[in-house]
N, C-alpha and C positions, 0 to 999 in steps of 0.2 A: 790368322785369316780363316782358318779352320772353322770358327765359331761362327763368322759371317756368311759362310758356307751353308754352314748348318741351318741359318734362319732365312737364308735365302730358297731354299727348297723346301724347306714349311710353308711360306708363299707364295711357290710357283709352283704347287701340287704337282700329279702326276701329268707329266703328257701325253696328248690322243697320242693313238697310231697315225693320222695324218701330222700332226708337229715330227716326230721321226722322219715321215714320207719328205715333208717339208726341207730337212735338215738334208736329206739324201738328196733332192735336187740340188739343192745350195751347194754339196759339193760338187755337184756334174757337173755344173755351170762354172766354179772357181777352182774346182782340184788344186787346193791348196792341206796345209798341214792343221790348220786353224777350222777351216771348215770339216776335217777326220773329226778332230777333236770333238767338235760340237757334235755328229750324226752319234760318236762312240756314249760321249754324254748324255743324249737324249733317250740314245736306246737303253744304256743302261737306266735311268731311271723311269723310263717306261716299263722295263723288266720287272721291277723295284728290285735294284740290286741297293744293298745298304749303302746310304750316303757314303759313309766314310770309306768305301772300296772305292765308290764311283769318284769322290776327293783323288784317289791315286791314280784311276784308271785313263779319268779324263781329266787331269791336274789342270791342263790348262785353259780350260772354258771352266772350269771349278772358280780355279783363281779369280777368272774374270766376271762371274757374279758376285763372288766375295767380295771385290774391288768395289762394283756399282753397289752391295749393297752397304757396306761401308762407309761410301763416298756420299752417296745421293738417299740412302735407304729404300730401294727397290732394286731389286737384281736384272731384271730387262733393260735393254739398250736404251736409251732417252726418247731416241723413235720409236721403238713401241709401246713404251710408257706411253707419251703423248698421244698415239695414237690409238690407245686403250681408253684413254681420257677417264672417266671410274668405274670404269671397270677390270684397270687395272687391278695387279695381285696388292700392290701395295697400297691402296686404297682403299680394299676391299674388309 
């Protein structure tokens, strides 16, 4: 899954500082473990800390780009695929 990781944040280039801001609200509003995961994820790659830290640090929103891109071949959730329409990452 590691490999699909890897091509998924080739990409999904680096994130603004507002996609972090973004991911910090997400968890205010769900304070859940899932939503950690993503703001930990986000930051880290906005940091550019090396993928393969960020594979362990945030394993599990890691996993779940790996999954979609995998599955579908684009790492963003279907809705924002779609809602990217081409200018989506993987279309780009």
């Amino acid at each position: 899954m590691k490999k699909y990781y890897l091509k998924a944040t080739r990409l999904m280039g680096r994130p603004s500082f507002k996609d972090v801001l973004d991911e910090v609200e997400e968890l205010y509003q769900d304070r859940s473990l899932e939503e950690l995961a993503d703001v930990v994820h986000s930051a880290c790659r906005y940091l550019r800390v090396p993928d393969t830290l960020t594979w362990h640090l945030a394993n599990q929103t890691a996993r779940k780009h790996a999954r979609r891109m995998k599955e579908r071949g684009c790492p963003r959730s279907l809705r924002n695929c779609e809602a990217s329409g081409p200018n989506c990452c993987c279309r780009q």
